[in-house]
N, C-alpha and C positions, 0 to 999 in steps of 0.2 A: 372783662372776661378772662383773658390773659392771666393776669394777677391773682382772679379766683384759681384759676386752674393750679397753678404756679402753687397757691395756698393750699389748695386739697390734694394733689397728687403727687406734687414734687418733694415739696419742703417733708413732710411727715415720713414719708420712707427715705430720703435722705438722712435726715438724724437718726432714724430708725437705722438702715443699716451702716451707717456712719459709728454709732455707738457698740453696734456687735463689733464691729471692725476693730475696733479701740479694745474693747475687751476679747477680743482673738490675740489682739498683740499684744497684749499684757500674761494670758497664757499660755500664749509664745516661749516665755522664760520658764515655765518650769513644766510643761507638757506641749511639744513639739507640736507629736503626732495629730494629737487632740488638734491644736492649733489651725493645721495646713488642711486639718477634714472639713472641719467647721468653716474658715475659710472658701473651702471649693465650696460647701454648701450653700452660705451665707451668699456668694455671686448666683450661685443655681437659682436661690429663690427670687433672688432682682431680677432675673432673665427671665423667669416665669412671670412678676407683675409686670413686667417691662411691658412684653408679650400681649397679655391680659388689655394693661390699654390701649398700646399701638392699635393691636390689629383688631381690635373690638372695638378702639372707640368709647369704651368706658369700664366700670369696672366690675371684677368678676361680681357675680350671683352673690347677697346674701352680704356684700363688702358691708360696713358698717360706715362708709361716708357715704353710703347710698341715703342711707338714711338721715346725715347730718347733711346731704344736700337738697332731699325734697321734705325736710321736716320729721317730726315724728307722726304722722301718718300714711306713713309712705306704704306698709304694710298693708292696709287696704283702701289704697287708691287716691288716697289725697296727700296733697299737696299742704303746705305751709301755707300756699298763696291763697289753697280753695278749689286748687284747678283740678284736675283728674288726670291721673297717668296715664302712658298709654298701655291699654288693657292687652293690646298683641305681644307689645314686648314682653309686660307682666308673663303671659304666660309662653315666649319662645323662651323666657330667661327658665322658667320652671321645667321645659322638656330637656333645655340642655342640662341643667343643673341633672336632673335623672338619669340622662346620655351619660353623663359625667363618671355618678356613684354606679353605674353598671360598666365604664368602661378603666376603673381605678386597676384593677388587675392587669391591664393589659396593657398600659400608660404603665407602672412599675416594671415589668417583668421587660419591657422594650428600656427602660431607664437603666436597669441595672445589667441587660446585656451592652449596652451604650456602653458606659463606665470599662464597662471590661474591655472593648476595644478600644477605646478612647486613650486608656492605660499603653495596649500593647500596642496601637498608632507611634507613638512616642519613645516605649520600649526597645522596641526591634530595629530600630535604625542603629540606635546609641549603641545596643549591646549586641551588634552585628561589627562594628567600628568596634566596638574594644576585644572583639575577638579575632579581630585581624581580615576581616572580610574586607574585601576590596568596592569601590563604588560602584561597580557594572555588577556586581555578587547583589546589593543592598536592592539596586537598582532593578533586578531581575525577582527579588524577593519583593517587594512592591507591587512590582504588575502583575507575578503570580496569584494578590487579591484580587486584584481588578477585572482578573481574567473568570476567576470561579464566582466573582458576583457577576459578571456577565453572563454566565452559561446557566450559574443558578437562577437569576431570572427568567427566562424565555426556556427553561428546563425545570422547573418548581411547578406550576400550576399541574401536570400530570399525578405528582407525589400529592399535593394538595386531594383532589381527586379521589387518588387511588386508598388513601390510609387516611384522610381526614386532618384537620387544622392541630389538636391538640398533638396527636403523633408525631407529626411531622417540625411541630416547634422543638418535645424534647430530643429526635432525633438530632436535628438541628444545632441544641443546646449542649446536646451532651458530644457530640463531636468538633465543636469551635471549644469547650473544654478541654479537650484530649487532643486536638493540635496543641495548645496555651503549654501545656504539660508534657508534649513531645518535645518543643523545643526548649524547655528547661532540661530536659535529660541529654538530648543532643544536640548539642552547639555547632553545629552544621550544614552548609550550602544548601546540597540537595537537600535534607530533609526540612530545613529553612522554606525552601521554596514550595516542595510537596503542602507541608504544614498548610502556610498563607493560602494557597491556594485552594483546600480544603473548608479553611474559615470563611474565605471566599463564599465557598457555596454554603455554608453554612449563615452566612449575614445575611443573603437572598434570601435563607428559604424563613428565618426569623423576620425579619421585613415584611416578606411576603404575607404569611399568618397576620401580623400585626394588624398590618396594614388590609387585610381583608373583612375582620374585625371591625375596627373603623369606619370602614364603608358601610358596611351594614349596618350598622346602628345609628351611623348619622343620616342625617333628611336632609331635603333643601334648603333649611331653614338656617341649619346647623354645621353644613360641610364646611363654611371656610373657619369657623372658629376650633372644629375639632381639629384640621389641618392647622391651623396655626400651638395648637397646643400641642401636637403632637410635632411641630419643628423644633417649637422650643425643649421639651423633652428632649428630643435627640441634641440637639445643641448645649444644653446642659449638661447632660451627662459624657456629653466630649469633653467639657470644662473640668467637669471632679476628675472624670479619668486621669486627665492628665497631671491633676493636682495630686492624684494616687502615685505620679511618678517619684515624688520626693520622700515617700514609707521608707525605704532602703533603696542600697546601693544598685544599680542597675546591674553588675558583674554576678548578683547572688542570686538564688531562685524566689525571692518572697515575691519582687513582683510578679511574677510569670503566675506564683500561688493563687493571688490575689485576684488578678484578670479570670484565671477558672474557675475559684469560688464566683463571683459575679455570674460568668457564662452558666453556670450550673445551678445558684439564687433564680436564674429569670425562670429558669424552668417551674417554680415554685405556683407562683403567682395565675399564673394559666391552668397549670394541673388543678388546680383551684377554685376555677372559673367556672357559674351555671350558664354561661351564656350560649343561647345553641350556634351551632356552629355555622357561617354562612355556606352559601354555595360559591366554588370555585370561578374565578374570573381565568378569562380567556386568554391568550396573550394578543393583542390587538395588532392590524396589520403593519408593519414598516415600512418605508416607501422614503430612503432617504433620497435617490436623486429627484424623483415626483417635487417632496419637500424643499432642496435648495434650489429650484428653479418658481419655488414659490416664495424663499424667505430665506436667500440666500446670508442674509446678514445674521439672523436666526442659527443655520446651521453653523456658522465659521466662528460665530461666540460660541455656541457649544464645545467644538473644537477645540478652539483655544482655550478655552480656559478647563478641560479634561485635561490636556497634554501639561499647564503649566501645573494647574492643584495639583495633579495626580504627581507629578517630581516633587514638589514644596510637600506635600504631606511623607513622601517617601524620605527625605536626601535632609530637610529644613533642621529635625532632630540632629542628624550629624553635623553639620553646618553650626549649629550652638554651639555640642558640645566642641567641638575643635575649637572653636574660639573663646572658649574660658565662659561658656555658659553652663554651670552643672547642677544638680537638685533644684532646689528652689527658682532660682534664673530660667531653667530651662523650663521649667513648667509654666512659668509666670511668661515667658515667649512664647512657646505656645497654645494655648491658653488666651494670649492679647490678639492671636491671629485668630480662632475660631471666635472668642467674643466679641470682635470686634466687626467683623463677616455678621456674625448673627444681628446685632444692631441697628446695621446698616441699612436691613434688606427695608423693613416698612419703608423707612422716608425717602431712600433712594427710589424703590416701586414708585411712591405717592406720587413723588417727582416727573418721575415718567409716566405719567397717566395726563398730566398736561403739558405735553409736546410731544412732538415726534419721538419717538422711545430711541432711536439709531442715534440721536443725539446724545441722549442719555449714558447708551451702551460706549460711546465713542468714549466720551468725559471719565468714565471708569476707568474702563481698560488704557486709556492715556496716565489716567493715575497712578494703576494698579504697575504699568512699566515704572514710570518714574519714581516709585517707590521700592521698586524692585530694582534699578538701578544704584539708587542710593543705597540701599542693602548690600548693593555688589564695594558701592565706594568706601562705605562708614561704619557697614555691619560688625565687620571687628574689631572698634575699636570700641568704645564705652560701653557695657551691654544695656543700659537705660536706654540710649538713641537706637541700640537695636529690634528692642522690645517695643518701642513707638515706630519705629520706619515698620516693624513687620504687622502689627498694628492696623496703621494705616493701610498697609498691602492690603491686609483681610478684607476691612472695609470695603475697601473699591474692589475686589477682585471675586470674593465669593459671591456678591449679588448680580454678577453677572450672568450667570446660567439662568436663576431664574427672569430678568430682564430679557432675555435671548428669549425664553420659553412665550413670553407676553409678545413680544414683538412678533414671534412668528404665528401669534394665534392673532393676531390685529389684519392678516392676512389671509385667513380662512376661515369657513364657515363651521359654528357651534358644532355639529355635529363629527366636525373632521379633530377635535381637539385633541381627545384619549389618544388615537394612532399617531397625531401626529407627536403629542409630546413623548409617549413611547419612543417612536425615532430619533426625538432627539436626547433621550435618555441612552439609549445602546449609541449612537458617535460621539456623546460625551464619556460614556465609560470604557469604548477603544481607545479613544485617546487619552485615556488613561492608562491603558497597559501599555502603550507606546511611551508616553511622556516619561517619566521614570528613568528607565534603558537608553534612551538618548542622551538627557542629562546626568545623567550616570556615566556614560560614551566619556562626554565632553569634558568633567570636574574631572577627571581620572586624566586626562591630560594636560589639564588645568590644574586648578585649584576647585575648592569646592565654593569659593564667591561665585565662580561662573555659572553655578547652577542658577543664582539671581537675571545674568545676563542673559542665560537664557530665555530665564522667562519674561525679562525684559524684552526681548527682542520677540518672541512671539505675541507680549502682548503689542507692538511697535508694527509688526506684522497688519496684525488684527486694527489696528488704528487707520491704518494703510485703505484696508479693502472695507471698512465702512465710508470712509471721504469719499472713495470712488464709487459705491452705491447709493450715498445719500446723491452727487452729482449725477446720476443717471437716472434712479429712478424716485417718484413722488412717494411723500406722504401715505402711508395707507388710507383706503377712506374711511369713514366715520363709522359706516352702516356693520362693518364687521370690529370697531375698538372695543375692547375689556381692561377693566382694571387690573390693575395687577396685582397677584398674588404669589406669595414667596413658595420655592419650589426646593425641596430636599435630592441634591445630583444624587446622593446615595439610595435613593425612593426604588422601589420596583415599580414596575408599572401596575402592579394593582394600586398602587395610591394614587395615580394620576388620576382614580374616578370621586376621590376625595375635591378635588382640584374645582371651585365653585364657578367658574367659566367653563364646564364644562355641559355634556347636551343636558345632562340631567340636570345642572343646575337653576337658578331661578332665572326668565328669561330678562 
């Protein structure tokens, strides 16, 4: 069974995109640009089939080894052997496949505002450091994101409401444009931070639409495959972005161009759309001390790993580039950190759905330090070992939240799901505007290795206070365990009804 597998899904897209690969690098030499686009695409679409069978379990609707593995009568109902398909799936694969072709606009237009941050993720650190900004400056322009996608969340459903879904995306749209293109005009602190923090609210309230969207149109049937195509979207389109870093010099304005054509493209595809519009979801209650005295291991993964991601995505770009990572290097680092997070999440989940997940979480965040230590020892020297140490980081470190999110729902009943991951959606993205500004504090008196150490030492933290609750307290019991499923930190909580362990899901 293995070696079938191994034969129909591995081997064929392996040479498959094994030979694009070959022929990217061959028009490498005489069309760059072409080259490095094709490139981020060429990974975008692996990460989409990756995606497709991880979290599906088999392959997309309509795939043509569907048909080379139950025969060529697969189309209506037979088998090669004689046997009969099964007719449910036949037609859950048919409603999604329709969910799909009326959710394409909405799926692009969230891909290509992706792209556009994904880009200025990367941008704005580098070209904050070559303007002479200081790391507590970089560091304050970081959490000023974090801060207006906190406020846009749990402040968007009223606009939602009040002006309706389509309005509110190109408001949305056209002002995370017109920050992108402020700070090409002015290379400046305060307005540095003003900006971000604008796009801030502006990423909420794009999320939020998307992500409302989606809900309504998927069923029980369907909620965890729409969510998983919609991680991978967004995980992908942080890969091109960032592959979009190496167009030109990060000192000139074409990035900055690029990121608000994208912001200003998503608006396209929605304006676009006959799909009626949903009704506005609520913002669900919070209740974090309620919560850590329910799933304290739960909340303190959140925690930690807002405070370390939120610095590494801020501080991590300048940290390359000081160390002789520039254009292509520094994209291909990071790039190996969000793809490599993205990868991770199914089989680490899967993992944890047969044992105690606290164990799981441990094993990670153990990793995720010691890979981040090594980053602090090794990261400047060869930049291959640093693009694999950081890598590795991603792996163990970004499937953390959603791990945290499973655990603490293994502790309470279906019904309490939505508020409770809400909750832990707002103390993970605090400690996101917090993390930044402290490691920021620390490299400024330091070096900027220490930024690693830092998050070395919180992840070291966090290793700490699960030993001493796995020794105190048991097991969750059985009667409330779920599988797990992978969780977007950047979600608003209207996606959390996306989320298939949740009350409306299948029981």
């Amino acid at each position: 069974m293995i070696g079938a597998w191994i034969k129909l899904v591995i081997a064929p897209r392996a040479i498959g995109h094994a030979g694009i690969g070959i022929g990217i690098a061959q028009l490498d030499h005489k069309f760059p640009l072409m080259a490095r686009l094709l490139g981020g695409a060429n990974l975008s679409v692996w990460l989409v089939i990756r995606a497709w069978t991880v979290y599906n379990g088999r392959y997309p609707p309509g795939h043509p080894s569907i048909a080379s593995t139950h025969g060529p009568g697969w189309r209506s109902g037979k088998t090669a052997r004689g046997g009969q398909l099964n007719q449910a799936d036949n037609k859950r694969s048919g409603v999604m496949t329709g969910q799909l072709r009326a959710l394409t606009g909405i799926l692009l237009s969230i891909l290509l505002f992706v792209m556009g941050a994904g880009l200025m993720t990367t941008l704005i650190p580098v070209r904050g450091h070559l303007a002479g900004f200081g790391d507590v400056a970089i560091g304050v322009i970081g959490s000023a994101y974090y801060a207006g996608f906190v406020l846009g969340c749990f402040g968007g459903p009223p606009l939602l409401t009040r002006i309706g879904h389509i309005r509110s995306f190109a408001i949305a749209g056209g002002a995370a444009a017109a920050t992108i293109l402020l700070q090409s005009i002015d290379v400046g602190q305060l307005v540095w931070i003003f900006a971000r923090f604008v796009f801030g609210l502006s990423s909420a309230g794009i999320y939020m639409v998307t992500e409302s969207w989606l809900n309504d149109r998927a069923s029980n049937d369907t909620r965890g495959r729409i969510l998983a195509i919609y991680l991978t979207v967004n995980y992908g389109g942080i890969v091109i972005g960032q592959w979009f870093y190496t167009v030109a010099p990060p000192l000139s304005f074409v990035l900055f161009n690029i990121a608000a054509i994208f912001c200003v493209l998503c608006v396209v595809p929605v304006g676009a759309t006959r799909l009626a519009q949903p009704v506005p979801s609520g913002v669900p209650a919070i209740r974090p001390w309620r919560l850590f005295r329910i799933a304290p291991v739960g909340v303190a993964g959140c925690i930690a790993v807002g405070a370390a991601n939120g610095a590494v995505w801020t501080l991590a770009p300048v940290y390359a580039n000081v160390h002789g990572l520039h254009g292509v290097m520094l994209a291909a680092f990071m790039s190996a950190f969000t793809a490599a997070g993205a990868l991770s999440q199914a089989p680490v989940g899967r993992l944890s759905d047969h044992m105690d997940r606290r164990w799981t979480i441990l094993v990670m965040s153990l990793l995720a330090g010691l890979s981040a230590a090594a980053l602090a020892f090794w990261g400047g020297g060869a930049p291959l070992v640093a693009i694999a140490l950081f890598a590795l980081f991603g792996a163990a470190a970004l499937p953390i939240y959603g791990l945290s999110v499973a655990h603490t729902n293994d502790r309470i009943p279906r019904e309490d799901f939505v508020s409770a991951s809400a909750t832990l959606l707002l103390v993970n993205a605090l400690a996101s505007v917090v993390g930044p500004v402290v490691a920021a504090e620390i490299t400024t008196h330091t070096s900027l290795a220490a930024l690693f150490w830092f998050v070395a030492a919180i992840h070291g933290l966090h290793v700490a206070f699960v030993i001493w609750r796995v020794q105190r307290a048991e097991r969750p019991p059985e009667v409330f365990r779920e599988r797990y499923a992978p969780v977007l930190p950047q979600a608003t909580p209207t996606a959390l009804e996306l989320d298939p362990r949740g009350p409306q899901g299948p029981a």
